[in-house]
DRENDONU-105529 format. One line per field, with one value per residue (C-alpha): residue number from 1; residue in three letters; x, y negated, z. Coordinates in Angstrom, 3 decimals, padded with zeros to 6 digits, always signed. Each point is the difference from the previous one (the first is absolute). Layout:
<atoms>
i: c(NUM,...)
aa: c(ALA,...)
c1: c(X,...)
c2: c(Y,...)
c3: c(Z,...)
</atoms>
This chain:
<atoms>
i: c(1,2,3,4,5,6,7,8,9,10,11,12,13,14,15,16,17,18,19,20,21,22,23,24,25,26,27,28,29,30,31,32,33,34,35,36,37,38,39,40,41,42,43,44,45,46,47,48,49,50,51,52,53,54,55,56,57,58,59,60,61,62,63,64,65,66,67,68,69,70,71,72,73,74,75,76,77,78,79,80,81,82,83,84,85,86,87,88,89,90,91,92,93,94,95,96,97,98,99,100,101,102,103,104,105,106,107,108,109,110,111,112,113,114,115,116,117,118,119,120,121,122,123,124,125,126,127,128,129,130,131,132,133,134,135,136,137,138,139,140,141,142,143,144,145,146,147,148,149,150,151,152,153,154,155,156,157,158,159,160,161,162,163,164,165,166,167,168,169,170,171,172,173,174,175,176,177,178,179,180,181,182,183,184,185,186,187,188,189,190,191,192,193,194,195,196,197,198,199,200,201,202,203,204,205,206,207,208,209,210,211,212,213,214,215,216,217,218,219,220,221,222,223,224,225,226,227,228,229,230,231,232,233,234,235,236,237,238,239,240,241,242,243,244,245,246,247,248,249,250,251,252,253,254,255,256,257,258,259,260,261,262,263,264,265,266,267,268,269,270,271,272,273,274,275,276,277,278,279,280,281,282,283,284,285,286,287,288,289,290,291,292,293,294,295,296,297,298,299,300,301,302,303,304,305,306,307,308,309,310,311,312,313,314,315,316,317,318,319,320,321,322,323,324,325,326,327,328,329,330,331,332,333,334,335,336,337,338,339,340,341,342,343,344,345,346,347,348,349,350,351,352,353,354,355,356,357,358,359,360,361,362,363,364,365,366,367,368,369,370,371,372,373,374,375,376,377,378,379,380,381,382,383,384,385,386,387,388,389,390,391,392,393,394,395,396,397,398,399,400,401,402,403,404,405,406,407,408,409,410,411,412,413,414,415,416,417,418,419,420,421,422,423,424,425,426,427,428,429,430,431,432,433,434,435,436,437,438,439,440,441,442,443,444,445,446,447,448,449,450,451,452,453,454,455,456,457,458,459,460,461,462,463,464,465,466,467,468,469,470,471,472,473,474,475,476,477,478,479,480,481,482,483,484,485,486,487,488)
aa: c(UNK,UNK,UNK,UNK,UNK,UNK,UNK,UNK,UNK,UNK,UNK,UNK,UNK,UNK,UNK,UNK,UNK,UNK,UNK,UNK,UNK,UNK,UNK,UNK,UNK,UNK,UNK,UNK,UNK,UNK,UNK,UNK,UNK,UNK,UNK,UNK,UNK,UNK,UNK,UNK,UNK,UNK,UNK,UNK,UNK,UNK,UNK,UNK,UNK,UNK,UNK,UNK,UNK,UNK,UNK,UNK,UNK,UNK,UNK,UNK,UNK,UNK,UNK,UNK,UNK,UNK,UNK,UNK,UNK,UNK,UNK,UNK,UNK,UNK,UNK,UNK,UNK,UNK,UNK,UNK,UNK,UNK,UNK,UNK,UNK,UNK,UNK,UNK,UNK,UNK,UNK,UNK,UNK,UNK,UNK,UNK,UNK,UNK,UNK,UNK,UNK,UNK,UNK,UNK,UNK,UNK,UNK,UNK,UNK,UNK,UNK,UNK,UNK,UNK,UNK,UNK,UNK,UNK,UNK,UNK,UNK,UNK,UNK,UNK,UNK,UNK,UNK,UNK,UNK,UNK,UNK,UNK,UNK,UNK,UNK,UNK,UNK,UNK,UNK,UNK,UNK,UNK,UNK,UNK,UNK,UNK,UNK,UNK,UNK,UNK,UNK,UNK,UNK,UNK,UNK,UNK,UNK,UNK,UNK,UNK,UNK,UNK,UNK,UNK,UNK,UNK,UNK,UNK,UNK,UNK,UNK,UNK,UNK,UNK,UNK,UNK,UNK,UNK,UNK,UNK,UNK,UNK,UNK,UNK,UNK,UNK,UNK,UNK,UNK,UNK,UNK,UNK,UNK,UNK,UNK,UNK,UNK,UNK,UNK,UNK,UNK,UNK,UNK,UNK,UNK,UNK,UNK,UNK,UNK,UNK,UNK,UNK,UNK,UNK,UNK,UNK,UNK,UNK,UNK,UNK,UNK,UNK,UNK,UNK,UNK,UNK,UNK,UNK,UNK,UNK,UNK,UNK,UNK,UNK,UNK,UNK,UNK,UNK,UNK,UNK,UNK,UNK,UNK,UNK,UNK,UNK,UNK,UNK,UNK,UNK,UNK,UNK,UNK,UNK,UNK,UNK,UNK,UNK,UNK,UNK,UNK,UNK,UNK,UNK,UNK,UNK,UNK,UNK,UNK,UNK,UNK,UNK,UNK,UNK,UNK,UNK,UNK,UNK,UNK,UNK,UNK,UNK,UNK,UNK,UNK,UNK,UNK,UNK,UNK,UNK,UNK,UNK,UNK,UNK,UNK,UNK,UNK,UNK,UNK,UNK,UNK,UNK,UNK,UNK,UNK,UNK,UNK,UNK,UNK,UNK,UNK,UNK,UNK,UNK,UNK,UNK,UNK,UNK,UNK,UNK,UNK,UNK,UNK,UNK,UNK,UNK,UNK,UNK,UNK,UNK,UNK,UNK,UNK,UNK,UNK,UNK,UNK,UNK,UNK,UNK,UNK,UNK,UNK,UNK,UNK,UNK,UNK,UNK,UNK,UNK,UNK,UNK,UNK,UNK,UNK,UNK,UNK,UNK,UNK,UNK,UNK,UNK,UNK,UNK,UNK,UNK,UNK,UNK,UNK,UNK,UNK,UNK,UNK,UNK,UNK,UNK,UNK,UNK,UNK,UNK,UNK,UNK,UNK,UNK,UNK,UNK,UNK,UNK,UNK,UNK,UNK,UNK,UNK,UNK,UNK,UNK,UNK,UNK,UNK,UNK,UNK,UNK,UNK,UNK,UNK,UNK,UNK,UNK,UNK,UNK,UNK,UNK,UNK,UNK,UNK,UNK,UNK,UNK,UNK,UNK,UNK,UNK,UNK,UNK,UNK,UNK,UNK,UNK,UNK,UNK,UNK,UNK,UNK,UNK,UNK,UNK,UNK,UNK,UNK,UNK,UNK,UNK,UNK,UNK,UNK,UNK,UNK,UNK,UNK,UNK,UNK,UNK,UNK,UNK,UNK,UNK,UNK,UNK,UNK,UNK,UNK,UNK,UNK,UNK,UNK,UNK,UNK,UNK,UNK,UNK,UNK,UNK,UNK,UNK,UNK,UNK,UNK,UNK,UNK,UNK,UNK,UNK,UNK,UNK,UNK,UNK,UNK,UNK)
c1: c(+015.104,-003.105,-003.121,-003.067,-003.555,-003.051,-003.008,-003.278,-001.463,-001.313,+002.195,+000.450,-001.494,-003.171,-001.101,-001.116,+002.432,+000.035,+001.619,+003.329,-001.187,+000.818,+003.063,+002.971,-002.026,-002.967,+001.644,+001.599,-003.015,-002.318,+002.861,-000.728,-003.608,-000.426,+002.301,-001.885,-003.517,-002.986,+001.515,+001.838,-001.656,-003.193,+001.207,+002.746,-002.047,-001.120,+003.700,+001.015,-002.557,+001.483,+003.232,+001.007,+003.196,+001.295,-001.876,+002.794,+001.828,-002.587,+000.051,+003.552,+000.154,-002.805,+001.381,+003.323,-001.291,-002.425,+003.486,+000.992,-003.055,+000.378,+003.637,-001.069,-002.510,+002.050,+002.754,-002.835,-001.703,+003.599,+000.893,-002.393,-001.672,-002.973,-001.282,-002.940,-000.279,+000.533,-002.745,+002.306,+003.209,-002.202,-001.647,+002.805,+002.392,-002.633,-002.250,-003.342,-001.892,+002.248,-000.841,-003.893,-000.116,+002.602,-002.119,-003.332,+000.786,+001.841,-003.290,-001.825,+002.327,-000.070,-003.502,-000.422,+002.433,-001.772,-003.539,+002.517,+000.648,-003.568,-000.629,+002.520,-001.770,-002.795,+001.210,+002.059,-002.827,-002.140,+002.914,-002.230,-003.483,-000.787,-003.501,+000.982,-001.035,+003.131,-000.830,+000.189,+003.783,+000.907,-001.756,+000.988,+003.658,-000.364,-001.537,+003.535,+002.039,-001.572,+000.244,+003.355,+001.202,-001.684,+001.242,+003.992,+002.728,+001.332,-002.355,-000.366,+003.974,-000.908,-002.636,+002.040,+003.118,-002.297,-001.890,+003.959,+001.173,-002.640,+000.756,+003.621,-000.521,-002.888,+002.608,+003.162,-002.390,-001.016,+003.569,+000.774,-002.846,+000.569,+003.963,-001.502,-002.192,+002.762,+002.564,-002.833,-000.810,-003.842,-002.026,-003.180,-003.608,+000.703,+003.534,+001.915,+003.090,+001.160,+003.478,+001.843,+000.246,-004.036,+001.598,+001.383,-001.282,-003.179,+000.845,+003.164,+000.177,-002.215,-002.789,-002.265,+002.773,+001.069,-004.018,-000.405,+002.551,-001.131,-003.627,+001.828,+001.121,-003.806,-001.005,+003.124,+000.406,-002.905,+002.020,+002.089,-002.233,+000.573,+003.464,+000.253,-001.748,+002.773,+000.457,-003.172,+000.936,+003.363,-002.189,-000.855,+003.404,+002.107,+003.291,-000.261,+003.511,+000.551,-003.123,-000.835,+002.776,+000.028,-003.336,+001.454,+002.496,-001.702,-002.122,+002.023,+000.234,-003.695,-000.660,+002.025,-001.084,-003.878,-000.471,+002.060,+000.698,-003.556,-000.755,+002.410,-001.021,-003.726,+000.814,+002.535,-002.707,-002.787,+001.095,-001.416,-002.332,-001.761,-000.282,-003.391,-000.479,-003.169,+001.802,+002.522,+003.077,+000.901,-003.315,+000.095,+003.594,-000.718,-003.065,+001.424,+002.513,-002.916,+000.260,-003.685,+000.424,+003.414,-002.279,-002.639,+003.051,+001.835,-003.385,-000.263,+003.197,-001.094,-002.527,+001.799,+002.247,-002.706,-000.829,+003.200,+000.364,-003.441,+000.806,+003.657,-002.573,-002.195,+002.663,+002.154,-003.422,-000.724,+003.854,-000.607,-003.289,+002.377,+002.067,-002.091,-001.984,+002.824,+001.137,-003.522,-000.809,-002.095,-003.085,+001.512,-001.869,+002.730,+002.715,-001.582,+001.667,-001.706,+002.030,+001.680,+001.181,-001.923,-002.068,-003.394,-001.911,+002.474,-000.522,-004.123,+000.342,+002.389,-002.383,-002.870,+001.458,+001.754,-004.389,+000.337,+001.466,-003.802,-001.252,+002.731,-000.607,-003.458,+001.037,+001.737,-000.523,+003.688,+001.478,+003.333,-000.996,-000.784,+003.068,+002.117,-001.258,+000.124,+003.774,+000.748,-001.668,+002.230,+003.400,-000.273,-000.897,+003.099,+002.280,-001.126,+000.964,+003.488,+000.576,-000.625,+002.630,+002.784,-000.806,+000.572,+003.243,+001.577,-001.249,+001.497,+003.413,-000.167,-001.123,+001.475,+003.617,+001.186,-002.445,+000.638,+003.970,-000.739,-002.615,+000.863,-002.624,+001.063,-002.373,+002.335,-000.312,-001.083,-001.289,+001.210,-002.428,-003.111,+000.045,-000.161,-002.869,-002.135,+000.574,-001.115,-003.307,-000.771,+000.855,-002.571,-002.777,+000.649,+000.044,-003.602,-001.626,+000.900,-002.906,-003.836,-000.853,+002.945,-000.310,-003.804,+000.905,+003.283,-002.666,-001.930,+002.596,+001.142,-003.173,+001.058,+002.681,-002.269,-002.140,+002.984,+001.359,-003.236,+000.451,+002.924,-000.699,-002.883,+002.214,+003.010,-001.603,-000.588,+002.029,+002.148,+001.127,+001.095,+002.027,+001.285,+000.750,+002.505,+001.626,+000.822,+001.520,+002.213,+000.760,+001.082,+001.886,+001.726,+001.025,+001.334,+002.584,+000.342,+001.288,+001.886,+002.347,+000.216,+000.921,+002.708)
c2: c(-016.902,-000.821,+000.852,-002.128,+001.166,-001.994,+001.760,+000.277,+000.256,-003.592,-001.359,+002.328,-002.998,-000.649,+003.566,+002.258,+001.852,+003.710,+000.716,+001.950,+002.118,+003.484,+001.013,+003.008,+002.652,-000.995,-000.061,+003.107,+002.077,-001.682,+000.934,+003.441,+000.009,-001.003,+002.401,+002.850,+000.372,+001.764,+001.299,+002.035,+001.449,+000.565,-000.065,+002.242,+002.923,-000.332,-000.654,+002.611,+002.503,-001.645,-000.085,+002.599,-000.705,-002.283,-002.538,-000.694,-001.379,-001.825,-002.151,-000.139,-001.207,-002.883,-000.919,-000.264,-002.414,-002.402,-000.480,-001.628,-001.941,-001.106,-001.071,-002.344,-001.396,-000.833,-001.650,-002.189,-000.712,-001.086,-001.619,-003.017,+000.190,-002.402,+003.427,+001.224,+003.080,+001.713,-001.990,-003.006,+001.318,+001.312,-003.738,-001.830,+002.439,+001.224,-002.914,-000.778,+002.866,+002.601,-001.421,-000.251,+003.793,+000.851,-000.850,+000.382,+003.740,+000.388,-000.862,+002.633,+002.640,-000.249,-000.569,+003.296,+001.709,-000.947,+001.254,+003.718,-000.502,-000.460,+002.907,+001.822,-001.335,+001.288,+003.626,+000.120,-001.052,+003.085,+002.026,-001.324,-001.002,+002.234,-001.538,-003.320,-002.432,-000.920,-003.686,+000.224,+000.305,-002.339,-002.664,+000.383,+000.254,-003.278,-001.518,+000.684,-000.769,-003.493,-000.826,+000.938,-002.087,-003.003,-000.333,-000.833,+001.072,+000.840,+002.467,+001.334,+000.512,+001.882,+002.375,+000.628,+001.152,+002.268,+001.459,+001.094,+001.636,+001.880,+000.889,+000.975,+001.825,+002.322,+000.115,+001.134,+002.570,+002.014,-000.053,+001.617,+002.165,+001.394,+001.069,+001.494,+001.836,+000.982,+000.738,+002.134,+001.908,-001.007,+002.264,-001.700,+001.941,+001.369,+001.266,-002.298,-000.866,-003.530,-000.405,-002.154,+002.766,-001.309,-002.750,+001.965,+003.558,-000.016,-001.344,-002.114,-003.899,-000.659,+002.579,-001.821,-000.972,-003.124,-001.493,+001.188,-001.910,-003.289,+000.610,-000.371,-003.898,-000.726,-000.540,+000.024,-003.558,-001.133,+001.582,-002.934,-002.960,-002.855,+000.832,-003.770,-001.215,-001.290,-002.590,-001.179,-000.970,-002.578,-002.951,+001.720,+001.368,-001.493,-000.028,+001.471,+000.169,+002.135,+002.021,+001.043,+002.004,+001.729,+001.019,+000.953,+001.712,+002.448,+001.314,+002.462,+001.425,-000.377,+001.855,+003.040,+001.097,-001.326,+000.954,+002.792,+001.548,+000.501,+001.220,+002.682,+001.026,+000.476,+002.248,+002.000,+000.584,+000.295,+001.765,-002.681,+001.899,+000.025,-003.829,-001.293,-002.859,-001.362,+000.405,-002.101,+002.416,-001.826,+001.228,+003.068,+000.769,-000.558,+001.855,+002.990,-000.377,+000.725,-003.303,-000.972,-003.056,-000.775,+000.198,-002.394,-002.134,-000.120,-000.701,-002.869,-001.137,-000.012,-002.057,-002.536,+000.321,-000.725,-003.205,-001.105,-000.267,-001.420,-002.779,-000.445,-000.627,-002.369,-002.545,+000.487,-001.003,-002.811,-001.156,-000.022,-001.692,-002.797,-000.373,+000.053,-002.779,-001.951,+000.210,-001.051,+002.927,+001.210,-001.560,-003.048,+001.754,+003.199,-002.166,-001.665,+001.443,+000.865,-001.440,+003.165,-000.356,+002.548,-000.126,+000.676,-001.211,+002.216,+003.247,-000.210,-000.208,+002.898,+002.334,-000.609,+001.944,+002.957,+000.547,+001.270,+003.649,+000.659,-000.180,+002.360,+002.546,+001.028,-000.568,+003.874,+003.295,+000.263,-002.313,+000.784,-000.494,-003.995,-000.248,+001.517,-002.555,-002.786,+000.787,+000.165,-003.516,-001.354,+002.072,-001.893,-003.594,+000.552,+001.463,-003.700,-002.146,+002.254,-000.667,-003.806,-000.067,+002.406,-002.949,-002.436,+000.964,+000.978,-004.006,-001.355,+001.533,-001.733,-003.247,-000.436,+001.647,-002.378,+001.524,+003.565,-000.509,-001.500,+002.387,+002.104,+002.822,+000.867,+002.833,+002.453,+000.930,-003.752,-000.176,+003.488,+001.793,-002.563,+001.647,+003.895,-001.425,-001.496,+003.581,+001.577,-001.928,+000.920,+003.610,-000.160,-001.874,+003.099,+002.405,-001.329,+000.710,+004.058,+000.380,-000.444,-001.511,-002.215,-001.288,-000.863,-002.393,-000.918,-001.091,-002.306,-002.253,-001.896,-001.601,-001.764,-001.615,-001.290,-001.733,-001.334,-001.056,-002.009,-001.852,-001.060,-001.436,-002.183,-000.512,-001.214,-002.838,-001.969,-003.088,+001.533,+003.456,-002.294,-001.830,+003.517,+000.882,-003.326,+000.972,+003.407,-001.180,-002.859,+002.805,+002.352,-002.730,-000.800,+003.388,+000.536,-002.958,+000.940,+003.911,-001.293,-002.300,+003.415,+001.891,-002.909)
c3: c(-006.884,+001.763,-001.752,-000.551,-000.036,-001.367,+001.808,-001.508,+003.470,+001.930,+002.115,+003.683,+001.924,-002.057,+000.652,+003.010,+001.408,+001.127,+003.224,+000.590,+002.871,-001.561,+001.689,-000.642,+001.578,-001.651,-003.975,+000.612,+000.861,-002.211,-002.715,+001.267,+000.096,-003.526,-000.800,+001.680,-000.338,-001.280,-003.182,+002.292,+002.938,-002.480,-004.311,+001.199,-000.308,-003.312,-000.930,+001.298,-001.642,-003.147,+000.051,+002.381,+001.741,-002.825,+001.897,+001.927,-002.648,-001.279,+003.329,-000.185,-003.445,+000.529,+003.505,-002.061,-002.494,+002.319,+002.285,-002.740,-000.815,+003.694,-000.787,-002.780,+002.443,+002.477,-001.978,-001.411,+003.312,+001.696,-002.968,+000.913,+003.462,-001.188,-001.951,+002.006,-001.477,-003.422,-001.886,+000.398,-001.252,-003.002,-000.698,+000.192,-002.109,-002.496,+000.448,+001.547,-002.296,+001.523,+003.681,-000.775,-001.376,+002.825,+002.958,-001.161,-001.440,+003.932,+001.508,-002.657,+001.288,+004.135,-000.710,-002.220,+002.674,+003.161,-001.592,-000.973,+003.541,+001.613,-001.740,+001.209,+003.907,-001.009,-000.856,+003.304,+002.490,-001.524,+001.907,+002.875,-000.984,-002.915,-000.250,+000.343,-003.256,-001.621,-000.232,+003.528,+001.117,-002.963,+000.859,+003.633,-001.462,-002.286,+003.468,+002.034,-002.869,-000.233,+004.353,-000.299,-002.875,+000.762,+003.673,-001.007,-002.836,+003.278,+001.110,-003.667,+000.541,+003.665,-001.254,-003.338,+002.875,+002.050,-003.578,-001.608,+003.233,+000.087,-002.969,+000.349,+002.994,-001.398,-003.016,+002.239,+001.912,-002.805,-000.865,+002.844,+000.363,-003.196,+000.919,+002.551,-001.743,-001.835,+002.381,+002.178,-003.188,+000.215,-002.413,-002.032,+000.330,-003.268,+001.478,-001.719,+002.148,+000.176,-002.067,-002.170,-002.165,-000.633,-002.196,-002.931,+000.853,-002.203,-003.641,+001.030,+000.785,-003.290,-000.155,-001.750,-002.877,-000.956,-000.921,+004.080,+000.787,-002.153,+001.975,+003.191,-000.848,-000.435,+003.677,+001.827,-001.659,+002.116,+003.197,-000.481,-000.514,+002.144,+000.479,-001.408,+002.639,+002.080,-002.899,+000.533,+003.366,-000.432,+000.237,+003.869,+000.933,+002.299,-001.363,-003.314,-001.366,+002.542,+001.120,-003.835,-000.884,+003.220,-001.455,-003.353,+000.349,+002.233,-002.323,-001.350,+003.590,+000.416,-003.035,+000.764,+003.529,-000.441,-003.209,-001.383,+003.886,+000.520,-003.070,+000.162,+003.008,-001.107,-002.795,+002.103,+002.667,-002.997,-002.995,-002.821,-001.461,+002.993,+000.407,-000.314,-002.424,+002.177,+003.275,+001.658,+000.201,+003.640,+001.148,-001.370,+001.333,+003.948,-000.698,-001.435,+003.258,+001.902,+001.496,-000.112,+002.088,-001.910,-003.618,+001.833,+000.948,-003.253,-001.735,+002.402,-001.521,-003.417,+001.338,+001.113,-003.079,-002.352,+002.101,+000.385,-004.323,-000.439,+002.974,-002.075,-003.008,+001.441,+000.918,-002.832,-001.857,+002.005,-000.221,-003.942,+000.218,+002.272,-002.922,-002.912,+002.122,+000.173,-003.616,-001.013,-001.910,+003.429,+001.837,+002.397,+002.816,-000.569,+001.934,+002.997,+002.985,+003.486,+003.105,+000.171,-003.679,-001.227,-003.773,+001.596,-003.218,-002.019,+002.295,-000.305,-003.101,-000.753,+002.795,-002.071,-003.408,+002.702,+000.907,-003.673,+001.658,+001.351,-003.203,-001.902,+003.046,-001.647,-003.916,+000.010,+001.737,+000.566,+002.283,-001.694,-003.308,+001.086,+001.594,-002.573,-002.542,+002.325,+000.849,-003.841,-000.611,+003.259,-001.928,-003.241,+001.946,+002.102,-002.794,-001.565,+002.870,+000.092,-003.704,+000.833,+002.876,-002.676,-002.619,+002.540,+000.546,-003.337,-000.761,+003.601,-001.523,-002.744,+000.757,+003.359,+000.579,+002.267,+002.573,-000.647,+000.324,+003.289,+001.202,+003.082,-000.799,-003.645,-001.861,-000.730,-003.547,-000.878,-003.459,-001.295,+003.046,-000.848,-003.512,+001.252,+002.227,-002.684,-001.092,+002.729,+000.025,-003.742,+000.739,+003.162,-002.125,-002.338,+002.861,+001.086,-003.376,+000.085,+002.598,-000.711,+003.183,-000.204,-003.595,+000.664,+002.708,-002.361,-002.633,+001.705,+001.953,-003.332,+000.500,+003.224,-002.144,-002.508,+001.958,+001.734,-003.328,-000.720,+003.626,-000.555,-003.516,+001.129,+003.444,-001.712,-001.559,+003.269,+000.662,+002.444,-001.538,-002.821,+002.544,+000.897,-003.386,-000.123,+002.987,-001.273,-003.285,+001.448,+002.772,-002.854,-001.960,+003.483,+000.488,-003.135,-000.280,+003.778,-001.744,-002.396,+002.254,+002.222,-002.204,-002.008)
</atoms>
């Protein structure tokens, strides 16, 4: 039986519309540069001193869980292809509160990531410039960011493509390098030779016990931010029914070899104990080759890999701001378009907070020490919107089974898997409070979520949210006689 949906969104036609100019190519790699990113090529070093070589299946474990996540997503995103992006689901199946703290907390995060990711500029182009003021490359980097997404969604797309591939291939060489290393029987400085034997030789898989282990979760979780991202593109993707779970579904694969590959081969090159927390481990790998140039190559890389996630943050920002605009719970200047389609007024504004990153470059001696914080604040924001998308769908089930039976992109598990990843979340937002550094920065984000609690209470007084607020009930008392003839 067919299945009826009351949106609490305008009408299509009364609103600006973002154009479909993302193609395959472009979702797949964007897929795969949100999944890989600064969390790895520079927090894996500090994981690593953690957890030892249990870090590998600490990346499993959360790449395990967020496939799922992703599955969820997608279901919901195919299950009505007027959903822009996660927000929407989340409004119209939890109501307009859930869409309101759902974008805006979105926005908090790629804006909080980006400025963990200027950082992280800032720390690679001292590889170069040792003397040059911090502010410096940041701003220059905010600059770029900004040309390139206000030209086209398709050139945003284009420079996304370029930014992952570099990626992967820096990714697959180390890979190689290291098996090399390996295969050649390449001795450290300290005589060390390079061997997989490195993984459990000194203490076992888990040498720094099971509260090691735990540590481990803390900053590998923001390895994986934006690994939602391609949901934030649907209402950009040409042909999304079939483009996003090509996307999907490869994230297992895309976890394995660029995550838990590389890793391996770090520590079988590098005994762990010898991983520097304040070094990149790629760097330090090519270096230790004796590949000088290689070091100043893969460094390069990192580069590129940090600017790639901040310019994934700035439009998924500005794509919120779009939304939010059109909702009304956003400045009407967040959704006019630019010829090209673009949110200009929604990208300025978004570059203004990422200037923040200057200013946190000169509040702590220890450029780790700012980032590590700032990553932690980004972790609980995400695990948030994740939560929202989980809820989402345990609520979709119930409300709208029609749609699920006829869904071709199922999440396996359905219900049973959404409760072991509520779970999961409580177990990380546990996980983060073991840590000093962590806990500090786990402290202070409830009071985003405040102040977003007093918005919305003045906000959903206005005229229209109580419109929206109508919608949403008659949509829920539509569903459920809808569920109940399903089911009869």
């Amino acid at each position: 039986m067919s299945q009826m949906k009351t949106s609490t969104h305008p009408a299509p036609n009364a609103q600006p519309h973002l154009a479909r100019s993302l193609s395959n190519r472009h979702i797949q790699l964007i897929a795969i540069g949100g999944a890989i990113g600064t969390g790895l090529f520079m927090g894996s070093g500090k994981t690593i001193s953690l957890a030892g070589p249990s870090v590998i299946f600490v990346y499993m474990i959360i790449g395990f869980m967020l496939f799922f996540v992703m599955r969820a997503m997608g279901e919901l995103l195919l299950s009505n292809l007027e959903y822009k992006s996660f927000s929407d689901f989340a409004g119209d199946l939890l109501g307009p509160w859930a869409a309101f703290f759902t974008s805006w907390t979105y926005w908090v995060c790629w804006i909080v990531t980006a400025i963990a990711e200027l950082i992280a500029i800032a720390l690679y182009t001292s590889f170069w410039w040792p003397d040059l003021p911090l502010w410096i490359p940041a701003l220059v980097a905010v600059t770029i960011l900004l040309g390139f997404n206000l030209t086209s969604v398709k050139a945003f797309g284009e420079t996304e493509f370029w930014f992952a591939l570099i990626k992967i291939v820096a990714i697959v060489t180390l890979i190689v390098v290291g098996l090399v290393m390996v295969f050649t029987q390449f001795q450290s400085p300290n005589g060390t030779p390079a061997s997989f034997t490195n993984l459990w030789n000194d203490g076992g898989m888990f040498p720094t016990g099971p509260m090691g282990f735990i540590a481990g979760f803390q900053l590998s979780v923001f390895a994986f931010l934006g690994v939602e991202l391609v949901g934030t593109t649907a209402a950009e993707a040409q042909h999304p029914e079939k483009n996003l779970p090509k996307a999907i579904n490869s994230i297992p694969i895309r976890i394995m070899l660029f995550y838990v590959l590389a890793l391996i081969m770090i520590m079988t090159v590098t005994p762990w104990r010898e991983v520097r927390a304040d070094v990149s481990p790629f760097v330090a790998m090519f270096a230790l080759a004796g590949l000088g140039v290689a070091a100043a190559v893969i460094n390069f890389v990192v580069l590129t890999s940090a600017t790639s996630s901040a310019n994934s943050g700035l439009y998924s920002t500005s794509r919120m701001l779009f939304g939010l605009s059109v909702e009304g719970t956003a400045s009407g200047r967040f959704q006019r378009l630019t010829r090209h389609k673009v949110p200009a007024n929604a990208l300025l504004f978004s570059c203004m907070f990422l200037l923040i990153s200057a200013v946190l470059l000169y509040s702590s001696p220890s450029i780790m020490a700012v980032f590590t914080v700032v990553t932690t604040m980004a972790s609980v924001l995400f695990i948030f919107v994740w939560t929202i998308i989980v809820v989402s769908y345990i609520v979709y089930r119930k409300r709208r089974p029609a749609l699920h039976a006829a869904s071709k992109f199922k999440m396996p598990g359905g219900v049973y898997m959404s409760y072991v990843l509520l779970a999961f979340f409580v177990f990380l937002i546990w996980a983060l409070t073991q840590k000093t550094d962590t806990l500090q920065a786990l402290v202070v984000t409830p009071v985003w979520f405040i102040g977003l609690g007093i918005a919305w209470l003045i906000i959903r007084r206005r005229p229209e949210m109580a419109a929206n607020h109508e919608l949403h009930r008659a949509s829920v008392e539509a569903d459920r006689a809808l569920a109940l003839t399903f089911r009869d």
